[in-house]
N, C-alpha and C positions, 0 to 999 in steps of 0.2 A: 688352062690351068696346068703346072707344070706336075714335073712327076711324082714329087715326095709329100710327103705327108707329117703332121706333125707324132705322129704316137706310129711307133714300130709293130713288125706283124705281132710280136709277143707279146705285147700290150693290146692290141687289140685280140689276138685270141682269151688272155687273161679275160679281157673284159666280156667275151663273150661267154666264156664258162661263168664268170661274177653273175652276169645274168642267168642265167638256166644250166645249171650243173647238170641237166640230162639232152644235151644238143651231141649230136654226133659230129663226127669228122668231117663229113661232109654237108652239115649244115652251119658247122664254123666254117667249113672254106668258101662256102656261098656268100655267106657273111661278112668277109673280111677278103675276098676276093683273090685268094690264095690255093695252089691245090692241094688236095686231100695229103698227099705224102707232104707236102710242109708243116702241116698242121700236125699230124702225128710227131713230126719234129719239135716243134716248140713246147706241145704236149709233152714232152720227152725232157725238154731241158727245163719244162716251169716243174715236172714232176722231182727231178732230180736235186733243182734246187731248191724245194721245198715250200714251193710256192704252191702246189697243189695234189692232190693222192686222189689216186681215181681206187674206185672198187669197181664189182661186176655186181649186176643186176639182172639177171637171167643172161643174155643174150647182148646187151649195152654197159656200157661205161658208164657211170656217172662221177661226179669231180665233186672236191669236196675242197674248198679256196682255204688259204691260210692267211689273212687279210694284215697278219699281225708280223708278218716278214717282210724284214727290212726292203727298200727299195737299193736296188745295185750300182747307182754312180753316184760319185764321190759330192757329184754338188744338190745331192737329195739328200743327204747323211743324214742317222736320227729321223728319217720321214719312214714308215709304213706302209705298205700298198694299199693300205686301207684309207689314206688321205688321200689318193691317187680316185679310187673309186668314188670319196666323198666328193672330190672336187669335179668330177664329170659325170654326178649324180649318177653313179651306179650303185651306190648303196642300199643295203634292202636289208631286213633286218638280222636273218641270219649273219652280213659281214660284218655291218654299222649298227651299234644301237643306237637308236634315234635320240633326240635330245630330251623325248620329255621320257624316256627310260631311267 
């Protein structure tokens, strides 16, 4: 199998926080196979763009997703990260309401 992948590391950490907004740094990097100071990174630019706001919870981070921000290239336009989520079943109810909502 060659080296790339279809969804970049920002999408996949996105996707990791969509699932469990109380995963640490180093269990998204496990995760997504990236090290700890990258993930702080993406953390850093999905924060900044609005894509997600972490708080503190004693001693942890936890994320809090904005499902309803736009997706960033031009041939997604009018799409929401939240179709992004639906479409590779990561939606859970806090992102996605379900259909019989």
């Amino acid at each position: 199998m060659s080296g790339w992948t279809f969804l970049t590391n920002h999408a996949q950490v996105f996707l990791c926080v969509a699932k469990n907004q109380r995963l640490t740094a180093k269990q998204i990097a496990a995760t997504v196979g990236i090290t700890e100071r990258a993930v702080q990174r993406i953390l850093d630019d999905l924060e900044d763009a609005g894509y997600i706001s972490r708080s503190r919870d004693g001693r942890k981070n936890v994320y809090e997703i904005h499902p309803e921000r736009p997706m960033r290239h031009p041939a997604q336009q009018g799409r929401a990260v939240s179709d992004l989520l639906e479409i590779l079943g990561e939606a859970h109810e806090e992102t996605v309401p379900s259909p019989s909502s």
